[in-house]
N, C-alpha and C positions, 0 to 999 in steps of 0.2 A: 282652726287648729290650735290647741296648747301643748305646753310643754308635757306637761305628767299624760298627756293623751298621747302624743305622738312618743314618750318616753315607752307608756308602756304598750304600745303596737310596736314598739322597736324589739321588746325583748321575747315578745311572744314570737313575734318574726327570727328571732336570733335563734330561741329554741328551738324552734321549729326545724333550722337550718341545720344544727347539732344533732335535731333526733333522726333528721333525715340521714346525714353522715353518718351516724349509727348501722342506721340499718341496711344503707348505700354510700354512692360516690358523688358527692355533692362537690363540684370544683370549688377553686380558693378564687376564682374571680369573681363567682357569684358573692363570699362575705365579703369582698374587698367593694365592692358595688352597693352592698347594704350600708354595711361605713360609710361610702362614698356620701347615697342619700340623704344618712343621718344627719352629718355634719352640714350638710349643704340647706339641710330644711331649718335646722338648729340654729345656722347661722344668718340667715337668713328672716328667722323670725326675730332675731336677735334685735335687728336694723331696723325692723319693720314695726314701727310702735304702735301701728292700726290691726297689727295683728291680736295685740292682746296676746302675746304668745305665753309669757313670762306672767306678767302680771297687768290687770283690770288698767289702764288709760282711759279718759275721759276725750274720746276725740270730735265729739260733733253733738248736738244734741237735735234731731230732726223731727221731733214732735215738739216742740215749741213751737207757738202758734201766732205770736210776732212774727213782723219780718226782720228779722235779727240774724247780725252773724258774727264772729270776735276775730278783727285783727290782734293778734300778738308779735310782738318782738323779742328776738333770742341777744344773748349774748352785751346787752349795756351794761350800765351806761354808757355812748362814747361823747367826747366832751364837743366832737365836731360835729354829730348827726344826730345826735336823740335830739336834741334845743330845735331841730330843721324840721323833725318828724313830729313833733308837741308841737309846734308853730301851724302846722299840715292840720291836725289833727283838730286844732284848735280852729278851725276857718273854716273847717267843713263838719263842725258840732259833732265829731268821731270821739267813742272813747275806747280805746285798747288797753293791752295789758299786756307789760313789761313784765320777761322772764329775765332776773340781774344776775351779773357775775359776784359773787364776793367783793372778790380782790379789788373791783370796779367800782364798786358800789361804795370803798372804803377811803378810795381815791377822789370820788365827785357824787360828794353826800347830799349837794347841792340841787345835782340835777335829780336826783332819786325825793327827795321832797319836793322839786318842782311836778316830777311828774303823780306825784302824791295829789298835791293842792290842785291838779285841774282836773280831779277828778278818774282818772285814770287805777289802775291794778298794776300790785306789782306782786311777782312769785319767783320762785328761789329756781337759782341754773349751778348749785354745786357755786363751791368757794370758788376753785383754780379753774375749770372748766378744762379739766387734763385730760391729752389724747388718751389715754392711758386710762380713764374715769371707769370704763368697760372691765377691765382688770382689778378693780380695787374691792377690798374684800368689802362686808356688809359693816364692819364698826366704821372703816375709814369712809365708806358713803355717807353711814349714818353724820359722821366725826364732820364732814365737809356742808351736809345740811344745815346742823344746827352751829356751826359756826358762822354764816350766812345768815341763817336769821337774827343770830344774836346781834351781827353788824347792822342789819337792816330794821332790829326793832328797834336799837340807840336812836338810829336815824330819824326813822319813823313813828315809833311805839306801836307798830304793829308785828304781832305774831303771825309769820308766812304758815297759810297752810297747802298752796300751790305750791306746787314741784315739776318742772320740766326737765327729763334727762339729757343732757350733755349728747348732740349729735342725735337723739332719739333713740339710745340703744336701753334695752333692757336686759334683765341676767338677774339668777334666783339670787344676790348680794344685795341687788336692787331692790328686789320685792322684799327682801330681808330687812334692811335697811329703812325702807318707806313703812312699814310694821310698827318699827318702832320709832318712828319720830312723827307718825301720825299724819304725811302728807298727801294729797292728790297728786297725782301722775297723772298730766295732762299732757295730751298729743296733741292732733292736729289731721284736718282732712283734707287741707288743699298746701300743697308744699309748694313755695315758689321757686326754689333753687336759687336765689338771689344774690347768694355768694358764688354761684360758679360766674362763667365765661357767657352765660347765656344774654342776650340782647333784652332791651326792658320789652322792647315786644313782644317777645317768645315768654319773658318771664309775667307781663299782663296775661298772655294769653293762659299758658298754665293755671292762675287763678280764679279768672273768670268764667272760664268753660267749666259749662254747665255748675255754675252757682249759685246756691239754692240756702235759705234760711236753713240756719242750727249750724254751717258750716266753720270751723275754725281754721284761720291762716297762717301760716308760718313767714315770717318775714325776720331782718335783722337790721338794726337799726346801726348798720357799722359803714353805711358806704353813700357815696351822690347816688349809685345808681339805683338803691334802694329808695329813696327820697323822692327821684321822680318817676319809680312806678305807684308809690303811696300815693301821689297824686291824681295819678290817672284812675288810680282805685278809688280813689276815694269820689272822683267825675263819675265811675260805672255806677254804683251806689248809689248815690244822689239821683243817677237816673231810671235805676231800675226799683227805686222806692224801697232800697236792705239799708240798714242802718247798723252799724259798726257798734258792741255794746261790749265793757270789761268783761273774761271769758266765765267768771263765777256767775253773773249776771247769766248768760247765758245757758251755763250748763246746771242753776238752781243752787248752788252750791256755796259756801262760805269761805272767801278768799282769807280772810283772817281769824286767828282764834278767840 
Protein backbone atom coordinates (compact mmCIF):
# COMPACT_ATOMS: atom_id res chain seq x y z
CA UNK A 1 0.00 0.00 0.00
CA UNK A 2 1.16 3.87 -0.76
CA UNK A 3 0.22 6.82 -0.02
CA UNK A 4 -1.12 8.48 -3.61
CA UNK A 5 -2.61 4.63 -4.08
CA UNK A 6 -4.59 4.55 -1.15
CA UNK A 7 -5.09 8.57 -1.54
CA UNK A 8 -6.66 8.02 -4.58
CA UNK A 9 -9.04 4.90 -3.93
CA UNK A 10 -9.96 7.20 -0.90
CA UNK A 11 -11.59 9.71 -3.28
CA UNK A 12 -13.03 7.56 -5.87
CA UNK A 13 -14.66 5.91 -2.72
CA UNK A 14 -15.61 9.41 -1.56
CA UNK A 15 -17.20 10.17 -4.90
CA UNK A 16 -18.85 7.47 -5.19
CA UNK A 17 -20.49 7.93 -1.80
CA UNK A 18 -21.74 11.65 -2.91
CA UNK A 19 -23.08 10.25 -6.28
CA UNK A 20 -24.83 7.87 -4.45
CA UNK A 21 -26.36 10.52 -1.89
CA UNK A 22 -27.25 12.23 -5.04
CA UNK A 23 -29.28 9.91 -6.32
CA UNK A 24 -30.41 8.20 -2.67
CA UNK A 25 -29.89 7.96 1.01
CA UNK A 26 -26.71 7.14 1.90
CA UNK A 27 -26.36 7.52 6.01
CA UNK A 28 -23.65 9.84 7.70
CA UNK A 29 -22.13 6.81 9.50
CA UNK A 30 -21.20 5.16 6.56
CA UNK A 31 -18.77 8.67 5.62
CA UNK A 32 -18.04 8.95 9.18
CA UNK A 33 -16.65 5.04 8.81
CA UNK A 34 -14.78 5.99 5.47
CA UNK A 35 -12.83 8.86 7.49
CA UNK A 36 -12.57 6.58 10.14
CA UNK A 37 -10.56 3.90 7.64
CA UNK A 38 -8.63 6.75 6.18
CA UNK A 39 -6.97 8.00 9.02
CA UNK A 40 -6.50 4.81 10.65
CA UNK A 41 -4.49 3.34 7.43
CA UNK A 42 -2.81 6.77 6.93
CA UNK A 43 -1.67 6.55 10.26
CA UNK A 44 -0.65 3.67 10.50
CA UNK A 45 1.42 3.61 7.49
CA UNK A 46 2.89 6.56 8.93
CA UNK A 47 4.65 4.27 11.87
CA UNK A 48 5.18 1.57 9.75
CA UNK A 49 8.64 2.23 7.79
CA UNK A 50 8.37 -1.38 6.14
CA UNK A 51 5.47 -0.17 4.64
CA UNK A 52 7.06 2.17 2.15
CA UNK A 53 4.01 3.87 2.54
CA UNK A 54 5.38 7.55 2.17
CA UNK A 55 8.35 7.12 0.59
CA UNK A 56 11.05 4.09 -0.66
CA UNK A 57 13.15 2.85 2.83
CA UNK A 58 15.82 0.53 2.33
CA UNK A 59 14.82 -2.32 4.97
CA UNK A 60 16.47 -5.65 4.09
CA UNK A 61 18.22 -6.67 1.25
CA UNK A 62 17.31 -10.61 0.77
CA UNK A 63 19.11 -11.47 -2.38
CA UNK A 64 22.49 -11.14 -1.18
CA UNK A 65 24.02 -13.97 -1.37
CA UNK A 66 26.58 -13.79 1.67
CA UNK A 67 25.60 -14.86 4.86
CA UNK A 68 25.35 -11.27 6.00
CA UNK A 69 23.03 -9.24 8.07
CA UNK A 70 23.43 -5.26 9.69
CA UNK A 71 23.01 -4.71 13.28
CA UNK A 72 22.32 -0.97 13.59
CA UNK A 73 22.12 1.30 16.50
CA UNK A 74 19.56 4.27 17.05
CA UNK A 75 19.74 7.18 18.98
CA UNK A 76 24.06 7.70 20.19
CA UNK A 77 26.23 8.41 21.08
CA UNK A 78 25.94 7.63 24.79
CA UNK A 79 29.10 8.21 26.66
CA UNK A 80 28.01 5.05 29.18
CA UNK A 81 26.97 2.41 26.38
CA UNK A 82 28.29 2.81 22.96
CA UNK A 83 32.32 2.33 24.36
CA UNK A 84 30.36 -1.24 26.11
CA UNK A 85 28.83 -2.06 22.56
CA UNK A 86 32.32 -1.18 20.31
CA UNK A 87 34.09 -3.30 23.05
CA UNK A 88 31.14 -6.15 22.18
CA UNK A 89 31.43 -5.55 18.71
CA UNK A 90 35.04 -5.61 18.72
CA UNK A 91 35.40 -9.46 20.31
CA UNK A 92 33.15 -11.03 18.19
CA UNK A 93 34.76 -9.21 14.63
CA UNK A 94 31.04 -7.51 14.26
CA UNK A 95 30.78 -4.31 12.35
CA UNK A 96 27.46 -2.12 12.67
CA UNK A 97 26.27 1.09 11.98
CA UNK A 98 25.55 3.93 14.12
CA UNK A 99 22.44 6.04 13.42
CA UNK A 100 23.82 9.49 15.69
CA UNK A 101 21.84 12.21 17.18
CA UNK A 102 23.28 15.73 16.42
CA UNK A 103 23.09 17.22 19.44
CA UNK A 104 24.98 13.93 20.75
CA UNK A 105 27.37 13.57 18.50
CA UNK A 106 28.46 17.48 19.17
CA UNK A 107 28.90 16.51 22.77
CA UNK A 108 31.22 13.19 22.33
CA UNK A 109 32.98 13.69 19.14
CA UNK A 110 35.27 11.41 20.65
CA UNK A 111 33.23 8.29 20.64
CA UNK A 112 31.91 9.13 17.00
CA UNK A 113 35.60 8.94 15.63
CA UNK A 114 36.19 6.00 17.70
CA UNK A 115 33.47 4.31 16.16
CA UNK A 116 34.71 5.60 12.78
CA UNK A 117 38.55 4.07 13.24
CA UNK A 118 37.04 0.41 14.10
CA UNK A 119 35.71 0.35 11.29
CA UNK A 120 32.12 0.68 11.81
CA UNK A 121 29.18 3.17 9.78
CA UNK A 122 27.77 5.95 10.89
CA UNK A 123 24.30 7.82 9.46
CA UNK A 124 22.28 10.70 10.37
CA UNK A 125 19.04 10.41 13.31
CA UNK A 126 17.90 14.33 12.75
CA UNK A 127 19.86 16.91 14.99
CA UNK A 128 17.32 16.99 18.21
CA UNK A 129 15.58 13.71 17.66
CA UNK A 130 12.17 15.72 18.53
CA UNK A 131 8.98 13.88 19.55
CA UNK A 132 7.48 16.31 17.44
CA UNK A 133 10.04 15.43 14.33
CA UNK A 134 6.64 13.72 12.64
CA UNK A 135 5.12 17.37 12.53
CA UNK A 136 8.00 19.34 11.23
CA UNK A 137 7.55 20.74 7.90
CA UNK A 138 9.92 19.58 4.91
CA UNK A 139 12.74 22.82 5.26
CA UNK A 140 12.88 22.26 9.12
CA UNK A 141 13.65 18.23 8.39
CA UNK A 142 15.69 19.15 5.56
CA UNK A 143 17.26 22.30 8.23
CA UNK A 144 17.81 19.31 10.94
CA UNK A 145 19.65 16.91 8.35
CA UNK A 146 22.16 19.01 7.07
CA UNK A 147 22.96 20.58 10.24
CA UNK A 148 23.98 16.90 11.53
CA UNK A 149 26.07 16.18 8.95
CA UNK A 150 27.75 19.36 8.84
CA UNK A 151 28.60 18.29 12.84
CA UNK A 152 29.62 15.00 11.84
CA UNK A 153 31.65 15.73 8.66
CA UNK A 154 33.96 18.31 11.23
CA UNK A 155 34.25 15.33 13.17
CA UNK A 156 34.61 12.90 10.72
CA UNK A 157 35.20 14.52 7.19
CA UNK A 158 32.57 12.34 5.98
CA UNK A 159 29.52 13.38 4.21
CA UNK A 160 26.38 11.30 5.71
CA UNK A 161 24.41 9.99 3.08
CA UNK A 162 22.22 7.38 5.37
CA UNK A 163 19.29 8.67 7.08
CA UNK A 164 17.10 7.00 9.74
CA UNK A 165 13.88 8.70 10.74
CA UNK A 166 13.31 9.65 14.30
CA UNK A 167 10.92 6.65 15.86
CA UNK A 168 10.53 5.37 12.14
CA UNK A 169 7.90 7.58 11.16
CA UNK A 170 7.61 8.87 7.60
CA UNK A 171 5.17 11.74 6.10
CA UNK A 172 5.26 13.42 2.44
CA UNK A 173 7.73 16.52 4.54
CA UNK A 174 9.88 13.64 4.92
CA UNK A 175 9.94 12.42 1.52
CA UNK A 176 10.27 16.21 0.66
CA UNK A 177 12.83 16.78 2.67
CA UNK A 178 15.15 13.57 1.92
CA UNK A 179 14.68 15.05 -2.03
CA UNK A 180 16.43 17.49 -1.34
CA UNK A 181 19.43 16.75 0.65
CA UNK A 182 20.09 13.58 -1.21
CA UNK A 183 19.76 10.85 1.62
CA UNK A 184 18.83 7.07 1.96
CA UNK A 185 16.01 6.23 4.39
CA UNK A 186 16.81 3.18 5.83
CA UNK A 187 14.58 1.11 7.98
CA UNK A 188 14.92 -2.11 9.34
CA UNK A 189 13.37 -5.70 9.34
CA UNK A 190 13.70 -7.13 12.71
CA UNK A 191 12.60 -4.45 15.60
CA UNK A 192 13.79 -5.50 18.88
CA UNK A 193 11.72 -3.06 21.15
CA UNK A 194 14.85 -2.66 23.49
CA UNK A 195 13.86 0.40 24.88
CA UNK A 196 10.38 -0.82 26.30
CA UNK A 197 9.70 -3.03 29.49
CA UNK A 198 10.46 -6.16 27.57
CA UNK A 199 12.78 -8.88 29.24
CA UNK A 200 16.43 -9.45 27.20
CA UNK A 201 14.77 -12.91 26.54
CA UNK A 202 11.63 -11.75 24.91
CA UNK A 203 13.77 -9.09 23.28
CA UNK A 204 16.54 -11.94 21.85
CA UNK A 205 13.85 -13.81 20.92
CA UNK A 206 12.00 -11.01 18.68
CA UNK A 207 15.35 -10.90 16.85
CA UNK A 208 16.28 -14.06 16.30
CA UNK A 209 13.15 -15.68 15.14
CA UNK A 210 13.35 -16.86 12.04
CA UNK A 211 16.49 -14.91 10.94
CA UNK A 212 17.78 -15.02 7.76
CA UNK A 213 20.67 -13.15 5.79
CA UNK A 214 19.90 -9.46 4.26
CA UNK A 215 17.93 -8.87 7.46
CA UNK A 216 18.53 -5.45 9.26
CA UNK A 217 18.24 -4.90 13.11
CA UNK A 218 17.18 -2.18 15.13
CA UNK A 219 18.83 -1.93 18.43
CA UNK A 220 19.85 1.25 20.59
CA UNK A 221 22.90 1.73 22.17
CA UNK A 222 21.46 3.71 25.29
CA UNK A 223 21.00 1.01 28.07
CA UNK A 224 22.82 -2.35 30.20
CA UNK A 225 20.05 -4.13 28.87
CA UNK A 226 20.66 -3.50 25.35
CA UNK A 227 24.44 -4.54 25.96
CA UNK A 228 23.60 -7.87 27.13
CA UNK A 229 21.20 -8.91 24.42
CA UNK A 230 24.20 -7.62 21.84
CA UNK A 231 25.82 -10.29 23.41
CA UNK A 232 23.87 -12.98 23.10
CA UNK A 233 23.37 -11.88 19.46
CA UNK A 234 26.32 -11.72 18.70
CA UNK A 235 26.77 -15.87 20.42
CA UNK A 236 23.56 -16.74 17.92
CA UNK A 237 25.60 -15.34 14.90
CA UNK A 238 28.81 -16.93 15.53
CA UNK A 239 26.65 -20.05 15.64
CA UNK A 240 24.55 -19.96 13.09
CA UNK A 241 27.48 -18.87 10.65
CA UNK A 242 25.57 -14.80 9.77
CA UNK A 243 28.03 -12.29 10.19
CA UNK A 244 27.01 -8.72 11.26
CA UNK A 245 28.31 -6.31 8.32
CA UNK A 246 27.93 -1.91 8.06
CA UNK A 247 24.20 -1.63 6.59
CA UNK A 248 25.69 0.30 3.21
CA UNK A 249 27.66 -2.95 2.94
CA UNK A 250 24.82 -4.82 2.96
CA UNK A 251 22.23 -3.09 1.05
CA UNK A 252 25.18 -2.17 -1.99
CA UNK A 253 24.92 1.13 -1.36
CA UNK A 254 27.37 4.22 -0.46
CA UNK A 255 27.31 5.21 3.18
CA UNK A 256 29.23 8.49 2.40
CA UNK A 257 29.34 11.10 -0.49
Amino acid sequence: MRFYTINALALVVFFGLLLAGFFGDVPAWLYILFIFIWVVITAIGSFQIKWNYHLQSLNHNYKISDNHISITFDDGPNPEFTPKVLSLLKEYNAKATFFLIGKKAEKHPGIVRQIIDEGHAIGNHSYSHSKNFGFFSAEKVAAELRQTNSILKQITGKELKLFRPPFGVTNPNIKNALKRTGHFSIGWSKRSFDTTNLSEKRILGRITSNLKKGDIILLHDGSAKTVAVLEQLLLFLQLHKLQSVPVNRLLEIEAYA
